[in-house]
SERO-4910 file (N, C-alpha, C, O; in steps of 0.05 Angstrom, whole numbers):
BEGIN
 pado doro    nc1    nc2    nc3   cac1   cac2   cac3    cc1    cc2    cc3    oc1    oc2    oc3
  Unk    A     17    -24      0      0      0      0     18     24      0     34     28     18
  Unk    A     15     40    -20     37     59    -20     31     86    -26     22     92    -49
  Unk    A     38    110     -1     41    137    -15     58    136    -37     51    151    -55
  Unk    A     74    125    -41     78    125    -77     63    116   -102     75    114   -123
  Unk    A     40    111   -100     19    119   -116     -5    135   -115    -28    131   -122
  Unk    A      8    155   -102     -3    185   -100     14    211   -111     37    218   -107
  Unk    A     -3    223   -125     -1    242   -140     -8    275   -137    -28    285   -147
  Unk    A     16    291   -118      7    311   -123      6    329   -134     28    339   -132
  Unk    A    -11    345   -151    -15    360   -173    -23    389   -167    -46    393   -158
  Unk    A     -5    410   -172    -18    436   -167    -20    444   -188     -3    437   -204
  Unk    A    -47    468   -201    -59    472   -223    -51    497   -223    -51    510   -202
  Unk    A    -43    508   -248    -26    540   -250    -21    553   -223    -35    569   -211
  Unk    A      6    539   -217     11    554   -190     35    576   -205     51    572   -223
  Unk    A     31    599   -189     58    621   -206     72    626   -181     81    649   -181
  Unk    A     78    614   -160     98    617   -146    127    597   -141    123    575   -132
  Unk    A    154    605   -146    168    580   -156    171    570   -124    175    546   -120
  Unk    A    168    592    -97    175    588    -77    158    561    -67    164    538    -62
  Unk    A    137    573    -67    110    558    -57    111    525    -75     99    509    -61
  Unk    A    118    515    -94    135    495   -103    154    485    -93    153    461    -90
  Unk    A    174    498    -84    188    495    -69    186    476    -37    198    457    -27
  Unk    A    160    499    -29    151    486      3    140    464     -6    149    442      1
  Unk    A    119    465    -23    105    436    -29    125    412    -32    121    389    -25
  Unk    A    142    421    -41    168    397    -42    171    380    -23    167    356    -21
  Unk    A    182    403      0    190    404     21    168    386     44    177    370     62
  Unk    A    134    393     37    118    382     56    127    353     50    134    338     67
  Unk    A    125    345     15    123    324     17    136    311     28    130    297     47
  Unk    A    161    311     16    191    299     34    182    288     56    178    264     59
  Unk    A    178    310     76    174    309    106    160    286    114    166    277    136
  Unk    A    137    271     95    114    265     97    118    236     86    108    216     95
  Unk    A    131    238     68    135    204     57    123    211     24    120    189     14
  Unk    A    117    229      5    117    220    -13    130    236    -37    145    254    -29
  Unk    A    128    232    -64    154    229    -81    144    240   -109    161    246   -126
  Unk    A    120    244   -114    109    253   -140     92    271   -148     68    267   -148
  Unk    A    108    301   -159    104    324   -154     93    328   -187    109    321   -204
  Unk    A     72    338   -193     67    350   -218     48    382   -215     33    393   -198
  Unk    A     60    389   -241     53    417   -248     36    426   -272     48    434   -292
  Unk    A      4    427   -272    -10    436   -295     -9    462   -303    -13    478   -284
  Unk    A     -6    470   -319     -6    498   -332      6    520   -315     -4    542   -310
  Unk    A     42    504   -302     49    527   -286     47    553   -298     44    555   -323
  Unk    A     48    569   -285     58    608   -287     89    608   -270     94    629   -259
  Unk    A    102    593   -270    129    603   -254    149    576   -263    138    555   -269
  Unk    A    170    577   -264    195    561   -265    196    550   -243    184    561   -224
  Unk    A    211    523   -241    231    512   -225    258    524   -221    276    513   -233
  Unk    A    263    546   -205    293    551   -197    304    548   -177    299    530   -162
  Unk    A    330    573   -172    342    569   -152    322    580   -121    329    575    -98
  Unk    A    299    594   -129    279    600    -98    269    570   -100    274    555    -82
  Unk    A    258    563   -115    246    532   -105    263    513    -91    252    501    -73
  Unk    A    289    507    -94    309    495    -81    316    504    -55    329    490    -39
  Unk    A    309    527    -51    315    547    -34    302    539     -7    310    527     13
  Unk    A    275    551    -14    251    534     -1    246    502      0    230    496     17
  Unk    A    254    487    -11    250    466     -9    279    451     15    278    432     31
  Unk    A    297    466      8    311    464     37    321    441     38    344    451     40
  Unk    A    326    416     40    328    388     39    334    371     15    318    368     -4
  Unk    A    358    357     18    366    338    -13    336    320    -17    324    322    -39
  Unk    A    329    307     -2    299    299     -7    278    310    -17    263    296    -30
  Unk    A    272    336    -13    254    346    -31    266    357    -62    253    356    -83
  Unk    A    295    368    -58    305    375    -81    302    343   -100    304    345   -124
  Unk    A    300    322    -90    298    299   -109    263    308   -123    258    308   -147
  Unk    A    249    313   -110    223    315   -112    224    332   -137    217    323   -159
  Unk    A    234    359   -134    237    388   -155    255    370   -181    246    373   -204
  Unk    A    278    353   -177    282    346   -197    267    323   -215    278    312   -234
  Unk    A    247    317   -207    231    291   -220    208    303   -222    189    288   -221
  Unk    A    202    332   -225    179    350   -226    169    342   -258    186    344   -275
  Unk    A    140    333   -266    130    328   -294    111    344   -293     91    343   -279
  Unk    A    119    365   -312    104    388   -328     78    383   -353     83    376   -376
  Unk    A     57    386   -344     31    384   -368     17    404   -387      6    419   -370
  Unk    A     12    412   -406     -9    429   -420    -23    435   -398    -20    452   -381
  Unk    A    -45    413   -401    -71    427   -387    -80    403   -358    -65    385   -351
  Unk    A   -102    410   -348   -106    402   -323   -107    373   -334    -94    356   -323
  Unk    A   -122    367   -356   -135    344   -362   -112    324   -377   -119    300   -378
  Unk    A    -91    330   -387    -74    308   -384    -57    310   -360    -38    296   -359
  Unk    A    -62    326   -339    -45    314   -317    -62    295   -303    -54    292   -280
  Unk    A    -80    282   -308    -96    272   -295   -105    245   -312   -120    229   -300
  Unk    A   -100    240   -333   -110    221   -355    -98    197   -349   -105    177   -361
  Unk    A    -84    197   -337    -71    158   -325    -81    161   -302    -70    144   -287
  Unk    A    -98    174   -288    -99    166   -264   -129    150   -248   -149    149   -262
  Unk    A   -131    139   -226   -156    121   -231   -178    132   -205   -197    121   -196
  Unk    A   -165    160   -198   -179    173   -170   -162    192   -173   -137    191   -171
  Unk    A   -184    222   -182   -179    251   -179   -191    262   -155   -215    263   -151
  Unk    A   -165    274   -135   -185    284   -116   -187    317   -117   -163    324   -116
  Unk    A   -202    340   -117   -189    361   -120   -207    379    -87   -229    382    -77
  Unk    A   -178    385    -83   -178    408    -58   -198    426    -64   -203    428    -87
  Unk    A   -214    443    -43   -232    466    -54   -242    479    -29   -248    463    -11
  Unk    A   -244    502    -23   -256    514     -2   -290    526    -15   -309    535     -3
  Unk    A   -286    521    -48   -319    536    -50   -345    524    -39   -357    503    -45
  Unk    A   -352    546    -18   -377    543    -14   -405    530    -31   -424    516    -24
  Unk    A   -396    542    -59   -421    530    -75   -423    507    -75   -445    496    -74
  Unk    A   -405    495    -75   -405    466    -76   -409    443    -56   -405    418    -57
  Unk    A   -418    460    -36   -415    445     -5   -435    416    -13   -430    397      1
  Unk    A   -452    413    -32   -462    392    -29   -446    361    -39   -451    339    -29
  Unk    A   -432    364    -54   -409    347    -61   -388    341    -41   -378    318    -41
  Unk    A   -379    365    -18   -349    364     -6   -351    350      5   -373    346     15
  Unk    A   -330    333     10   -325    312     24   -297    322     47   -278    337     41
  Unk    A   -302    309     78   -277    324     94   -258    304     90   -265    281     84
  Unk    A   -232    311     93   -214    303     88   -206    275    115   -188    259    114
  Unk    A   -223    277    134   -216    258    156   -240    232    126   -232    215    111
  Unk    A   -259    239    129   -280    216    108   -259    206     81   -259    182     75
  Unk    A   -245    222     68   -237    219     44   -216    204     45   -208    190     26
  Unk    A   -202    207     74   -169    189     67   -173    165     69   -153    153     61
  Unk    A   -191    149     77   -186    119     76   -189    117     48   -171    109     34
  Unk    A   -213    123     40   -220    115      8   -187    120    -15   -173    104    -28
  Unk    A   -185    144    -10   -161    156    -25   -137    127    -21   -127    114    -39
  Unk    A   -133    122     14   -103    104     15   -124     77      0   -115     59    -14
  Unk    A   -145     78      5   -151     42     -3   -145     42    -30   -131     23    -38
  Unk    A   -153     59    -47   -153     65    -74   -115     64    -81   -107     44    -92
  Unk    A   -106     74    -78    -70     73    -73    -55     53    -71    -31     51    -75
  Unk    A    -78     32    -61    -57     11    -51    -51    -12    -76    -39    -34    -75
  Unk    A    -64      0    -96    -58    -24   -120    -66      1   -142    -61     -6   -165
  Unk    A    -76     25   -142    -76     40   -160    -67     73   -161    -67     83   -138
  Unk    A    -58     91   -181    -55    109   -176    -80    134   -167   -103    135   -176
  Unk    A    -68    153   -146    -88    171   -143    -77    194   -146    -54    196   -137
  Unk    A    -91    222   -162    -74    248   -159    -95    266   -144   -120    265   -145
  Unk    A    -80    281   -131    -92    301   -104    -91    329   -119    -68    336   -122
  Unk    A   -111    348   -128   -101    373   -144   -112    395   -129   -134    398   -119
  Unk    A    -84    415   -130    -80    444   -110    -84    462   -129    -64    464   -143
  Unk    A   -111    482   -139   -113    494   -147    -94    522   -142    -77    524   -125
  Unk    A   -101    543   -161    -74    565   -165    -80    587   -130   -101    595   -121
  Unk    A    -61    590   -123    -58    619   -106    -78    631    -98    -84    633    -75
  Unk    A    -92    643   -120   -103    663   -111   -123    657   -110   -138    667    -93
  Unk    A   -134    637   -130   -163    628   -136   -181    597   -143   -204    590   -148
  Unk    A   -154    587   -139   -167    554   -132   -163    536   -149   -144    530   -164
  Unk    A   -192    526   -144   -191    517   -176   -225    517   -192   -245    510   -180
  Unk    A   -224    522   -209   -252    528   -223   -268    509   -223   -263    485   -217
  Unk    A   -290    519   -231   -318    492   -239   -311    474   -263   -319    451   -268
  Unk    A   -293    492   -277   -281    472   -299   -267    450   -290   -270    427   -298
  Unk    A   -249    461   -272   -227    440   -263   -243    421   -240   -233    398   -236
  Unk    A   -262    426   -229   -277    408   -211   -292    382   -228   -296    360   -220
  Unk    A   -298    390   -246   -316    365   -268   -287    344   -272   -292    321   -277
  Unk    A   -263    351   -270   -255    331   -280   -244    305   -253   -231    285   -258
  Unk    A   -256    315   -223   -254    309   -195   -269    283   -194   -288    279   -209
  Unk    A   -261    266   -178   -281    244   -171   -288    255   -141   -312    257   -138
  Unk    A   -279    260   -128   -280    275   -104   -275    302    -87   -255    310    -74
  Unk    A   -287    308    -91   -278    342    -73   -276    342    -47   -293    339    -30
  Unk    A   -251    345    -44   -238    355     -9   -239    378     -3   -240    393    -23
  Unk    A   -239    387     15   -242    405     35   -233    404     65   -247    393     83
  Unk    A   -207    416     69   -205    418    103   -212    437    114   -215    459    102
  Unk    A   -215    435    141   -235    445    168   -208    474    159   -184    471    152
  Unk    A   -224    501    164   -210    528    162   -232    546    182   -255    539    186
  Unk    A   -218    568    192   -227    581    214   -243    603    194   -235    609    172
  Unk    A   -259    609    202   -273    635    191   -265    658    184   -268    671    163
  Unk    A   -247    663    214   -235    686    206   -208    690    179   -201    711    167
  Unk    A   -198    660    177   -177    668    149   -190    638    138   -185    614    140
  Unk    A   -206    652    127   -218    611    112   -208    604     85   -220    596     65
  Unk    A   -177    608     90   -162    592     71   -133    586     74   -120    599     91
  Unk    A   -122    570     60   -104    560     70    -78    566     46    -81    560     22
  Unk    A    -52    580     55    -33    574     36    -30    544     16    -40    524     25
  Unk    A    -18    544     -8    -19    518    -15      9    501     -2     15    477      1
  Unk    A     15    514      1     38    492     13     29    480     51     39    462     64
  Unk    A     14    495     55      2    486     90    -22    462     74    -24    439     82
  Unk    A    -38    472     53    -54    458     44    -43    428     44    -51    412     61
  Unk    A    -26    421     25      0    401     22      0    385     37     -7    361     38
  Unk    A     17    409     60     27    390     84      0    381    106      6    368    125
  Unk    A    -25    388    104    -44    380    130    -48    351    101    -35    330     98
  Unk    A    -68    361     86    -69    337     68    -49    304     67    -57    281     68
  Unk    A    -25    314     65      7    293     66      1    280     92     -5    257     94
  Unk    A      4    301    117     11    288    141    -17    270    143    -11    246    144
  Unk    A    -46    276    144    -64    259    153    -71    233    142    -83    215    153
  Unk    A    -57    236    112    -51    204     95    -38    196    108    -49    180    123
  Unk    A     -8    198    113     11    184    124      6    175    159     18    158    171
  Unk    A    -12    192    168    -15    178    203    -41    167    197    -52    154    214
  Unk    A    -49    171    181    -70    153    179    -64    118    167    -76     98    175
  Unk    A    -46    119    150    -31     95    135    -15     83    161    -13     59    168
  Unk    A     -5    103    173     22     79    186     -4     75    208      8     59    222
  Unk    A    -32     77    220    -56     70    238    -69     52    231    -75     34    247
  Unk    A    -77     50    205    -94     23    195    -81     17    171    -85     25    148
  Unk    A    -60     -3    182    -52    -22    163    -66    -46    154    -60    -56    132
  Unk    A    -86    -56    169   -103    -68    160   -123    -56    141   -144    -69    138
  Unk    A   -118    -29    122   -137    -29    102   -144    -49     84   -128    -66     75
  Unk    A   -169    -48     79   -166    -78     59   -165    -64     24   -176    -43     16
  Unk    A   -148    -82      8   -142    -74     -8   -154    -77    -42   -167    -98    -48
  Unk    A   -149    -58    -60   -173    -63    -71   -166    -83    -96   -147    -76   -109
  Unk    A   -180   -107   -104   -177   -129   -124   -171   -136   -145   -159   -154   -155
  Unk    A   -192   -102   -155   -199    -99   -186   -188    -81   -197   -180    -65   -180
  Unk    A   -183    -71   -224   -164    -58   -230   -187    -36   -232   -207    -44   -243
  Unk    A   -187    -10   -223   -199     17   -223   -206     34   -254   -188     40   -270
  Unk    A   -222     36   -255   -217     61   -280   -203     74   -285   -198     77   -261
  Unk    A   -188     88   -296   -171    106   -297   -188    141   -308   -208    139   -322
  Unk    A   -180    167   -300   -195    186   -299   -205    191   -327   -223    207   -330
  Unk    A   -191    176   -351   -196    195   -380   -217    171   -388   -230    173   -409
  Unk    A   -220    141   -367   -232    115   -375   -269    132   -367   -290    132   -380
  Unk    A   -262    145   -337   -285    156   -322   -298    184   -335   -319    192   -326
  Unk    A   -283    203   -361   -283    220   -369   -306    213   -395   -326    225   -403
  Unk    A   -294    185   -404   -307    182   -419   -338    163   -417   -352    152   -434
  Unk    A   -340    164   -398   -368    142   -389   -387    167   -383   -411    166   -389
  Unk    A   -378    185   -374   -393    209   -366   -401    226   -396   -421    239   -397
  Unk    A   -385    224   -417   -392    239   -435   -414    216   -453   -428    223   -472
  Unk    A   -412    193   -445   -433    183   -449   -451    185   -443   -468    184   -461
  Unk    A   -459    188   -418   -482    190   -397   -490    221   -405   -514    224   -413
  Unk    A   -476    242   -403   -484    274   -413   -502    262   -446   -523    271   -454
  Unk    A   -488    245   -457   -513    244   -480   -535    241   -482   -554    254   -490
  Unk    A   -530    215   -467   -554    191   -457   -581    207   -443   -605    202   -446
  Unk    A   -563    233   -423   -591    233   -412   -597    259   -425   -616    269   -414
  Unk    A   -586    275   -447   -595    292   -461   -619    281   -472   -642    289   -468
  Unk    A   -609    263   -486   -627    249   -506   -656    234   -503   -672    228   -520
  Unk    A   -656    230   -471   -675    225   -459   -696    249   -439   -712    245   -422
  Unk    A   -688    268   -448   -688    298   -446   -700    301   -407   -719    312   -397
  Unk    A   -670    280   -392   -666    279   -367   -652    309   -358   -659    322   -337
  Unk    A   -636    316   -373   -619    333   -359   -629    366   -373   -638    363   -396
  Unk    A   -628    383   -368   -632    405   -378   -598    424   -394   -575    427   -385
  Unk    A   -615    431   -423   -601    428   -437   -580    464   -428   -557    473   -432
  Unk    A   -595    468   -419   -575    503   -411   -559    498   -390   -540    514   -387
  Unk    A   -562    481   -374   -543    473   -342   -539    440   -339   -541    430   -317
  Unk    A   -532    422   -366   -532    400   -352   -508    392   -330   -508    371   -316
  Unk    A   -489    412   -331   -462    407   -311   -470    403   -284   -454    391   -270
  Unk    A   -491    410   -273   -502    416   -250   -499    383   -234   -484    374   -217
  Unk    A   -527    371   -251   -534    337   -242   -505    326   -257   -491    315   -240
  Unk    A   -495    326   -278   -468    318   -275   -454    312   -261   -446    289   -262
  Unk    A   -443    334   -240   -425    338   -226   -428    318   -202   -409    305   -192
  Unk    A   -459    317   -190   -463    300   -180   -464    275   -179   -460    260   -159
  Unk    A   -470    269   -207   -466    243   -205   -433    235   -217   -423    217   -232
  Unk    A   -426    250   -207   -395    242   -215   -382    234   -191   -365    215   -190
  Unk    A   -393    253   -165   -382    238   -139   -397    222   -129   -391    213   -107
  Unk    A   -425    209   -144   -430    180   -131   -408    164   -144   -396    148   -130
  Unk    A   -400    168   -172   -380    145   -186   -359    144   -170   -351    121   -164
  Unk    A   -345    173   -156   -322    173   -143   -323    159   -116   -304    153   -102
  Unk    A   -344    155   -111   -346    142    -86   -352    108    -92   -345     87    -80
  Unk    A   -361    111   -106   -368     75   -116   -335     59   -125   -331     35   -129
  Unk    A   -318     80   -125   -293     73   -139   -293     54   -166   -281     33   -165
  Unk    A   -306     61   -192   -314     48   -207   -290     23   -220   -268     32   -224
  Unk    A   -292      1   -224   -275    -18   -243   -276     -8   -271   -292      9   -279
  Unk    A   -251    -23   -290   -255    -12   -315   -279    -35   -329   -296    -31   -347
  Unk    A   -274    -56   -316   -306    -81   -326   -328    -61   -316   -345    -61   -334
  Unk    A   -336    -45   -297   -358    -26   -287   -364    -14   -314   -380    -22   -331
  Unk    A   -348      7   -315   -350     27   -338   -355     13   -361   -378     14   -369
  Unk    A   -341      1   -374   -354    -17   -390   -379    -23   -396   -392    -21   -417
  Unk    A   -385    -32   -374   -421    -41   -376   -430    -20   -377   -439    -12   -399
  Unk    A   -432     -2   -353   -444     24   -359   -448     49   -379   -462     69   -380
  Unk    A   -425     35   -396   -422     49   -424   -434     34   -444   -441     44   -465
  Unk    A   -438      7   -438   -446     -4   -457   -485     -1   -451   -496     -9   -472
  Unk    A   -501      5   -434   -517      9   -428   -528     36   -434   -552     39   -439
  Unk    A   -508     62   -434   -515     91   -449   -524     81   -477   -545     88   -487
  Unk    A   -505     65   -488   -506     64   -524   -533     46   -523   -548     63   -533
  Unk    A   -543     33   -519   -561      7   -517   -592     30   -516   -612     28   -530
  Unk    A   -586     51   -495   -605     66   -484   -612     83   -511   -634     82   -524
  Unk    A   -595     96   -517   -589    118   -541   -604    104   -569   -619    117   -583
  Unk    A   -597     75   -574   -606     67   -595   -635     55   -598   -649     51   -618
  Unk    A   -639     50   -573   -673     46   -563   -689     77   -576   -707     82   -592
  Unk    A   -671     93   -557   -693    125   -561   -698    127   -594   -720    131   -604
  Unk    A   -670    124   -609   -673    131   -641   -692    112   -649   -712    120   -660
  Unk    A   -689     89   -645   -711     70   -663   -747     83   -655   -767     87   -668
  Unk    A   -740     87   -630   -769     94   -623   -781    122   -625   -802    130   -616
  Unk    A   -764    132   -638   -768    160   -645   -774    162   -677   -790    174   -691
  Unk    A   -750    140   -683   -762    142   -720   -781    122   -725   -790    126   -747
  Unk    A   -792     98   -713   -818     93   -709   -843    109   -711   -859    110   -730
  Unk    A   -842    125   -684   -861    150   -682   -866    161   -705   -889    162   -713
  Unk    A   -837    174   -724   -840    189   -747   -856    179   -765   -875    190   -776
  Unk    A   -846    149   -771   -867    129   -792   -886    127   -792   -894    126   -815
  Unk    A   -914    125   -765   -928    123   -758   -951    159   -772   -974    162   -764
***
């Protein structure tokens, strides 16, 4: 069962320092795989700086750089993304609920954890591509968190939580992977267009939702499968019975 198949991912972060610390949390913490979506800042000599430690400087040097959010995330089989927005409180999940699932999921598959930017998070865009939304406990009066403290509360409560129940039980089947789960959903956005389930000006809404029942069901790739094979089955029922109707 291994924090080394965990993945943390910060989404246009423009500070090289604050890279730096994230380095640094991980190190501290036990894990090893640092990626960067659509940075705004370099890897230099302040990131080294801040990162402080030949162990995390291993981290800065095995740093993998992506285009966009969505191939940093496309091998992976559990997206979790950090978030303090309120709007979304009906999805958030706390981070004490989320870490077993996350280490169970880890222990035979990859998971990436994503730190939206500085100043402003991460968007509704970047949340659709989430199986889970986290959220840790923040005080009112500053209800947010640097990303590198973000990091390190996140890091440390996996890791004392892992070295506590080693008896997690582990999971069997091989997981979906996020671009496997990307695409079952763009099935389902058809499916229930077409069945004129979802409303066509906001269907992101019930989407989103049912994206963290999938994230919680931890779907198989034999799952998805069927359930993809059940959108098309559905889709080709509606046409026959639609150009039926027409004939008639």
């Amino acid at each position: 069962m291994g924090l080394d198949n965990i993945y943390i991912i910060l989404h246009q972060p423009k500070g090289s320092l604050n890279v730096g610390y994230v380095a640094r949390a991980m190190a501290n913490t036990g894990f090893s795989h640092l990626r960067l979506s659509e940075p705004r800042c370099r890897i230099d000599s302040a990131s080294f700086r801040s990162a402080s430690a030949p162990a995390a400087h291993r981290i800065l040097n095995k740093v993998r750089t992506y285009p966009s959010l969505q191939e940093s995330v496309g091998d992976l089989h559990l997206v979790v993304g950090a978030t303090a927005r309120a709007r979304h409180n009906r999805g958030l999940t706390s981070l004490e609920v989320a870490t077993p699932q996350i280490l169970n999921t880890a222990s035979l598959n990859k998971v990436g954890i994503i730190f939206g930017a500085e100043e402003c998070g991460l968007s509704n865009a970047d949340l659709q591509l989430c199986d889970i939304l986290l959220t840790i406990p923040v005080s009112e009066r500053l209800p947010s968190y640097n990303v590198g403290h973000s990091v390190l509360l996140v890091c440390y409560t996996l890791m004392i939580f892992q070295h506590s129940h080693r008896e997690l039980r582990q999971s069997e089947s091989s997981k979906a992977t996020n671009q496997q789960i990307k695409g079952l959903f763009d099935d389902v956005r058809e499916t229930l267009l077409n069945i004129g389930y979802l409303n066509p000006q906001n269907p992101d809404r019930i989407l989103q939702e049912l994206r963290q029942i999938a994230g919680k069901a931890q779907l198989t790739e034999r799952e998805v499968r069927i359930l993809r094979g059940i959108c098309r089955k559905v889709r080709t029922f509606v046409r026959k019975t639609s150009s039926t109707k027409k004939k008639k």
